[in-house]
C-alpha angles and dihedrals in degrees: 000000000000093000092062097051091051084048095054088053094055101062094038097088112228100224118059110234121224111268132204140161130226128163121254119229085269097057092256116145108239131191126227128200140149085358089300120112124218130206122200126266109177145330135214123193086276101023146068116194111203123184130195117263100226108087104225094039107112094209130132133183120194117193130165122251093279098053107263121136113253092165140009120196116196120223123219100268084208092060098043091050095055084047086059100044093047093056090042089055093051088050083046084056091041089053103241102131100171085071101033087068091032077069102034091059089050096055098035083048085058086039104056093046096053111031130059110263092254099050116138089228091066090049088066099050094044080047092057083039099058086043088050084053107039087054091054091052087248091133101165094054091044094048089049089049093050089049095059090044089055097040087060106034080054085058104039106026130062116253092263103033106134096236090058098045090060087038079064101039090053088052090054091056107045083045092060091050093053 
């Protein structure tokens, strides 16, 4: 018994975020807090139960009728910040830079604070961000991000690990447009 109370604590985060409250373009209320938005999953006669938008996010808020926060349930940051580099990705393909790198900050934000330096992980988002850049003619940031993305895939991959062999293919040809 005592596991699962610990367990419960640990995903109650100790310190309450700051909530507020704004209306989606369909009218729907929506949550904010901690810069996650929450829309709402379902209400009983004493409780709201808000879940994160982002589909893979894990996080819950649970506030009374009036809007008062009664639980907060934290998601995995990990998790949330794949989800946001995958849709920024998608708006990178569609062509909508402004709000590909909207979502890769976001992730490499999440990244940076929980995993080493060097960690594989942070190699793939500097990679779609150098291609973000190097789409949008911004060659030296693409070309410092690349450079990140190959510093770390020569640590951490093998010589002729795929990931590493486009690393350095997308270094080639930003250096040839610089």
């Amino acid at each position: 018994m005592a596991a699962a109370g610990a367990s419960s604590e640990d995903e109650t985060q100790s310190k309450s975020p700051t909530i507020s409250f704004i209306n989606s373009q369909k009218g729907k209320q929506l949550l904010i807090a901690n810069e996650y938005t929450f829309k709402l999953n379902k209400a009983t006669t004493t409780t709201k139960y808000w879940k994160c938008v982002v589909n893979s996010c894990s996080a819950k808020i649970h506030t009374d009728v009036n809007g008062h926060l009664v639980k907060n349930v934290k998601c995995n940051p990990l998790e949330c910040a794949t989800t946001y580099m995958n849709v920024g990705e998608t708006y990178r393909e569609l062509k909508d830079y402004t709000t590909a790198l909207t979502y890769y900050q976001k992730g490499l934000k999440i990244r940076e604070e929980k995993l080493a330096k060097n960690h594989p992980d942070l190699a793939v988002i500097y990679h779609n961000m150098s291609k973000l850049y190097f789409s949008t003619q911004k060659y030296s940031m693409a070309m410092k991000y690349v450079q990140q993305t190959v510093e770390i895939g020569q640590e951490k991959l093998s010589s002729t690990h795929p990931h590493l062999v486009e690393y350095r293919e997308t270094f080639e040809k930003i250096r040839k447009k610089q």
